[in-house]
N, C-alpha and C positions, 0 to 999 in steps of 0.2 A: 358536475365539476370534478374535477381530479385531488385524488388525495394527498396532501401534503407527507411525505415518508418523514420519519423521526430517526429514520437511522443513520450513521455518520458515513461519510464517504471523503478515500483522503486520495491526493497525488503523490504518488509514490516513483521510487525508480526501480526496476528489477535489478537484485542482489546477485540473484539462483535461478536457475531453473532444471539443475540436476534430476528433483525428484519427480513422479511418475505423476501427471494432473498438480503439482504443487511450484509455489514459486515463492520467493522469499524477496520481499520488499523493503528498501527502507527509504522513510518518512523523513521530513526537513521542517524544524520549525524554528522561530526567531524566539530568545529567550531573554528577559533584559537581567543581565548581574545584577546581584543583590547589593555588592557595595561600587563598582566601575559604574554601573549604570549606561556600560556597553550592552549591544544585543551579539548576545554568542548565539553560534549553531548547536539547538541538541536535534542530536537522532535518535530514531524507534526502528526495530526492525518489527515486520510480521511475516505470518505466515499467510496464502491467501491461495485460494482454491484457482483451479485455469483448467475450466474442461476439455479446451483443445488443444491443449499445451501450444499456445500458439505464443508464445511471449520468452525473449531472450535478452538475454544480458544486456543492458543500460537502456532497456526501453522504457519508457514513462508510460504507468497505467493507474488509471482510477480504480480504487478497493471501496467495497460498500460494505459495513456490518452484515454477520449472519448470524444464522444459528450456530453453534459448532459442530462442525463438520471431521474432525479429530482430535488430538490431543491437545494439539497444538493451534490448528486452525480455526480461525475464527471468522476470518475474510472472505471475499469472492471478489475476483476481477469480474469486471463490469463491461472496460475497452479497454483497446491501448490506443495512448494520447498522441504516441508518436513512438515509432521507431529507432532504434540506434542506428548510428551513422555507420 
């Protein structure tokens, strides 16, 4: 049987991808106000590892936990979900 991973994996959209193997992502989640009891949008940005630097600006990619990998990094893209248009 195959093992269940523990670790978190999110959809993201590419931010950046200036730096050399890195890319900077950010996250989209629903939040409900604490007194509207509206869902507002918060964002996250990270950082996340792309060994082939194959990933450019407004393309959707899944990030999986890692070890850390720099100062900053903490991510590894996995795929990208889809291309920018």
């Amino acid at each position: 049987m195959g093992e269940q991973s523990n670790k978190r994996t999110i959809k993201a959209i590419v931010v950046s991808s200036k730096m050399d193997k890195t890319i900077v992502v950010r996250a989209q989640r629903l939040v409900k106000h604490p007194v509207f009891h509206k869902y507002v949008r918060s964002y996250v940005k990270f950082k996340a590892h792309d060994e082939k630097n194959t990933c450019n600006v407004g393309d959707q990619v899944l990030i999986v936990e890692s070890r850390p990998l720099s100062r900053e990094k903490r991510w590894r893209m996995v795929e990208v979900l889809e291309k920018a248009k």
